[in-house]
N, C-alpha and C positions, 0 to 999 in steps of 0.2 A: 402413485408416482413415487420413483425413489427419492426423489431428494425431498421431499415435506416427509414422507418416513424419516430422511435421516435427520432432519431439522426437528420435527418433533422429541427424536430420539434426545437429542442435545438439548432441549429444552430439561427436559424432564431429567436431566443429568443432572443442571444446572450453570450452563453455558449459554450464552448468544449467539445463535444463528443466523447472519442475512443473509437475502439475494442478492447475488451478483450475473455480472453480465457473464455469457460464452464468450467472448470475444478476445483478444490477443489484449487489452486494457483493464480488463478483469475488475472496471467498478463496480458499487453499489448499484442498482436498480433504484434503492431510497436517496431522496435528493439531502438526507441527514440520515445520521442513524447515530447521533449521540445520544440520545432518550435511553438505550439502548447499553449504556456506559454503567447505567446505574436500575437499570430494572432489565426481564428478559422479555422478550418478545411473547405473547401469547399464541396458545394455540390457533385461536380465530382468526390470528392476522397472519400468521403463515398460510391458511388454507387460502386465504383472499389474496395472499402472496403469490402461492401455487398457481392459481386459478389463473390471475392476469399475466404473471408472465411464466406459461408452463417449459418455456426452454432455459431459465436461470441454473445457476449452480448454487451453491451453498457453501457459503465462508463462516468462519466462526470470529466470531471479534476477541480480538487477545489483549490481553497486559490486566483488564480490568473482573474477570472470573478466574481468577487463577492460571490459566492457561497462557505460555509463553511457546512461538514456535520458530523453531534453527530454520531457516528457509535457503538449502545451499540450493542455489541455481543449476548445477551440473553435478552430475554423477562421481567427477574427479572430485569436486570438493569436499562432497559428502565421506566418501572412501580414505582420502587425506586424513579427514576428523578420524574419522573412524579408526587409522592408526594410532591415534596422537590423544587425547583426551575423551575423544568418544568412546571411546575401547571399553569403557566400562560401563555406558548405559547401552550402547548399539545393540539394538536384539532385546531389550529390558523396559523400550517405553513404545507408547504408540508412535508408529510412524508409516509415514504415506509417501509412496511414490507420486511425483509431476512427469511431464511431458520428460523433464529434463534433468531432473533430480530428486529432492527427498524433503522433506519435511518432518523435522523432527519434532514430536510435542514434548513440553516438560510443562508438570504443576507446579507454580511457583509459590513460594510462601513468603510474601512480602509483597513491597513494590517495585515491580522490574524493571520501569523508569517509562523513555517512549522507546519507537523501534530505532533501532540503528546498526549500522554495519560493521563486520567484523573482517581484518584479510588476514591470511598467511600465506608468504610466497607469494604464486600468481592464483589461490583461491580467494574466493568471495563468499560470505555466511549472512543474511539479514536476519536481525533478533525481532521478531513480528511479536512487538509486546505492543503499549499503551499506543494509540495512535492509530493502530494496524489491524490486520483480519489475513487470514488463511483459507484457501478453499481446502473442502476436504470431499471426500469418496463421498456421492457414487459420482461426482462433478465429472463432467468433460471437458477438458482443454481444447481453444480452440482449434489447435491439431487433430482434431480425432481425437488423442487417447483420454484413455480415462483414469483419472487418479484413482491410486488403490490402497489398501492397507497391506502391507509389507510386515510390521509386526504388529499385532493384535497382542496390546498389552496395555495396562493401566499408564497412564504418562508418570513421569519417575519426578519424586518429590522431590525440588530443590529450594534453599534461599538463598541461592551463587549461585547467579550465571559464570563468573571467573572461572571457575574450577573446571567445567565443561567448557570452557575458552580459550585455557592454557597457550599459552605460545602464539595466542591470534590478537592482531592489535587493532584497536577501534580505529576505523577508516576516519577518515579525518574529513568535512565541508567547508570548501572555501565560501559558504555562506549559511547562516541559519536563519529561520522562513519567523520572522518575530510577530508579533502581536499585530494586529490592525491597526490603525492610526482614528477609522471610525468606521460608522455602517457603511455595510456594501462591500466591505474590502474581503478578501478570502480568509478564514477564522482559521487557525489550527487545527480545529475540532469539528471541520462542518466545509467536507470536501464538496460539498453542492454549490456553496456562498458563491458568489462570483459581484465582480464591481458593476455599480451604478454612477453611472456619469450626467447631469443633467444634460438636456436638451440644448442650453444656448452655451456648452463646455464643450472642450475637445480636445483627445491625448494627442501629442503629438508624435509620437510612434505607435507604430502597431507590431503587435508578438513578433512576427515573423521578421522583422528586423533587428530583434534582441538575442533570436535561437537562431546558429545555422541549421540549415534544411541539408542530409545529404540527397546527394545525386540521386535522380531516378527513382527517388522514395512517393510513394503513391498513399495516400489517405484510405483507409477501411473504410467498412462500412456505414461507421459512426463522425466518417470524417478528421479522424486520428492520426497524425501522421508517424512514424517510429522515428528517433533523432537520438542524439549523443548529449547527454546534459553538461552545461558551461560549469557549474556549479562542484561538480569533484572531476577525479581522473575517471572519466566515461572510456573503459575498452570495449564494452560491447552496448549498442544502446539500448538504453534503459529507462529513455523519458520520450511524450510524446506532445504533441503542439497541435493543435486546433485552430485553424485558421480563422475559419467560419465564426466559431465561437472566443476566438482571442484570448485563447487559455492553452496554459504548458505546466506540464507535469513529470515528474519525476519516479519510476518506482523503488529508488535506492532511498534517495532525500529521502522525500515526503510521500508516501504508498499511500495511495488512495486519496491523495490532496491535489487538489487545480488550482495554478495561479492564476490573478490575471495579471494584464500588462504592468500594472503601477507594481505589484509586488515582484515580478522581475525586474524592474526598474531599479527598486528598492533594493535590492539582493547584488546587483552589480553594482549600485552607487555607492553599497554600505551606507544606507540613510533609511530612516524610517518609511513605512509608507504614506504616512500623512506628511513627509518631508516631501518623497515623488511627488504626490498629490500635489503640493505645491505650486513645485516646480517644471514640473511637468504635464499640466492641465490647463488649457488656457482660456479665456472667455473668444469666442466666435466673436468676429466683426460683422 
């Protein structure tokens, strides 16, 4: 199979490989994969990887093995860089084609913080560092196509991202996703968590009254809807809401992180979530 080929290859690099889904949501297949922050995956557990689910892709986990990667969404934004500050790694580091644009790798020497977004003009660039993961070749998108390596070159050593950022300005969140209030709540670091509510409790809102739904938008396979997220200037959308399971996520915000209701809550009240929790949890009569 190519992709434990390519996963293996990555191990033995020295990098973190998981699986992730085909699908337009592009999660982990692992219900956590912070373990994975601080040691690499073995080879054993990629082939038991392989094995159960043989149609996954292969993402590499960034910020924490050196690896940091430019994620322009569209081909314009990429080609933009690439006038403007990228002009002098373009062609000089690895990089991989997506459905829709490019993927630049760089080796970081340092700590490149968590992921977050970069604009100029009407472009958009996500820094898939700490927090984040990247699929790479031989992966399939769930469009058909297949990522590909475009320049086959060592990733180009930096400790500034600035320099390769030039003239692009950190997008700005009308909310950031804070700490848990206590268990059950969704962690930073552990896109699987999801809330526990006792049995004789109950929210009084549900997701789908917090996220508008647009029109004639229809749920995948997974039950995933596509949507515009409340939380920045959403032009094109980029987060999706689960009804079923009463979880909404973002892949600008928080890539590869679910919220659930109380932490949206939380995120529109400006209140903690053990403050939601409060407030917005009530004892059944």
């Amino acid at each position: 199979m190519e992709v434990l080929t390519a996963a293996l290859r990555c191990i033995a690099r020295g990098v973190a490989p998981i699986p992730v889904h085909r699908d337009a949501r592009k999660n982990p297949y692992l219900s956590t994969y912070t373990e994975f922050y601080m040691r690499l995956p073995t080879w054993e557990q990629w082939r038991r990887w392989a094995n159960r689910w043989p149609c996954c892709n292969v993402a590499l986990i960034t910020g924490y093995w050196g690896l940091v990667a430019l994620d322009f969404d569209t081909y314009e934004a990429y080609y933009s860089w690439g006038e403007g500050p990228g002009r002098g790694v373009r062609g000089q580091t690895w990089t991989v084609q997506t459905a829709r644009g490019y993927h630049v790798w760089l080796d970081f020497q340092g700590d490149p913080g968590e992921s977050r977004s970069f604009t100029y003009q009407d472009h958009e660039v996500l820094l898939r560092a700490k927090g984040g993961y990247a699929i790479i070749p031989p992966s399939i998108h769930h469009t058909g196509a297949r990522y590909r390596t475009v320049h086959r070159a060592e990733p180009w050593q930096t400790d500034s991202i600035d320099y390769y950022l030039e003239g692009w300005e950190l997008k700005k969140q009308t909310a950031k996703l804070s700490n848990p209030g206590g268990s059950g709540f969704l962690a930073r670091d552990d896109p699987g968590a999801s809330m526990r509510v006792s049995q004789n409790h109950k929210i009084e809102y549900r997701i789908e009254q917090l996220i508008p739904i647009p029109e004639n938008s229809k749920p995948n396979g997974r039950g995933a809807i596509q949507c515009y997220c409340p939380f920045h200037d959403d032009q094109t959308p980029s987060a999706w809401l689960n009804i079923q399971q009463q979880r909404f996520g973002c892949n600008s915000c928080w890539p590869g992180k679910w919220l659930d209701v109380i932490n949206v809550i939380a995120l529109k009240e400006g209140i903690s979530n053990k403050e939601a929790y409060k407030q917005f949890v009530s004892t059944k009569n």
